[in-house]
N, C-alpha and C positions, 0 to 999 in steps of 0.2 A: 319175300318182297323183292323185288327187281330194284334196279340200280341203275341211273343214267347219268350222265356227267355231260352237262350244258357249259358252252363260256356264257359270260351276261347278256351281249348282244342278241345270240340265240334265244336265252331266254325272255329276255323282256320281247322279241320278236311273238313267241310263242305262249306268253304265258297261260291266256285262255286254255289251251290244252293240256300245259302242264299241269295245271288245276285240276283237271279232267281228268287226267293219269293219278295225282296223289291222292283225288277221291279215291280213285279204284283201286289204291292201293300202292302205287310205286314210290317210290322215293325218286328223288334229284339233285344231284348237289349244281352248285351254280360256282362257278369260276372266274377269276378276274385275272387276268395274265396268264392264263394257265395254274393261278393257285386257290385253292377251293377254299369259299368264302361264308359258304350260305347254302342250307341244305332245306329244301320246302318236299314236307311229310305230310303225310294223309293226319288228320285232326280228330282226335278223338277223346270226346270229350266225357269226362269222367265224373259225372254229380257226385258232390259230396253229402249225404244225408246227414240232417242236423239234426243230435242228441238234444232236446231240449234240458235242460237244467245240468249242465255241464260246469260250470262254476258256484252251482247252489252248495255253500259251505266254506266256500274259500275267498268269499268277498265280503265284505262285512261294511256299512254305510250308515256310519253315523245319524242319528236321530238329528244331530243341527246340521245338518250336511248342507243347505240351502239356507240358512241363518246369515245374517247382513253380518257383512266382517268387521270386527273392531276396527275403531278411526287410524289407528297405526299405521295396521294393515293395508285398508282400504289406500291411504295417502301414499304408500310405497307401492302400492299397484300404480297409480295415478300417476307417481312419480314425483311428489311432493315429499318426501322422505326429505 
């Protein structure tokens, strides 16, 4: 992978192409005073495949899980406490 060191001027100048380069592969780093700031890489994106049933065993959900909370309760959500 090739290497090019832009100030920010330059790049914001050129970004269209620099886009066009980190497609194809180079990298960039971008510079502000001479000190490097910001490095724009080719993207590549990496899907994650999902394991269906990954937490089946380790969650466990209450039969009144959705049951009207006691008045107590309910009044300190509310903030009637």
């Amino acid at each position: 992978m090739s290497r090019t060191v832009l100030n920010l001027y330059e790049a914001k100048t050129s970004l269209s192409k620099l886009v066009d380069r980190a497609a194809a592969g180079e990298e960039t780093i971008i510079a502000k005073a001479g000190r490097p700031v910001a490095k724009l890489v080719p993207f590549e994106a990496r899907p994650e495949k999902r394991v269906p049933g990954g937490w089946q065993g380790k969650v466990r959900i209450a039969e009144d899980f959705d049951a009207p909370l006691a008045d107590d309760v309910l009044a300190a959500f509310e903030g009637d406490s």
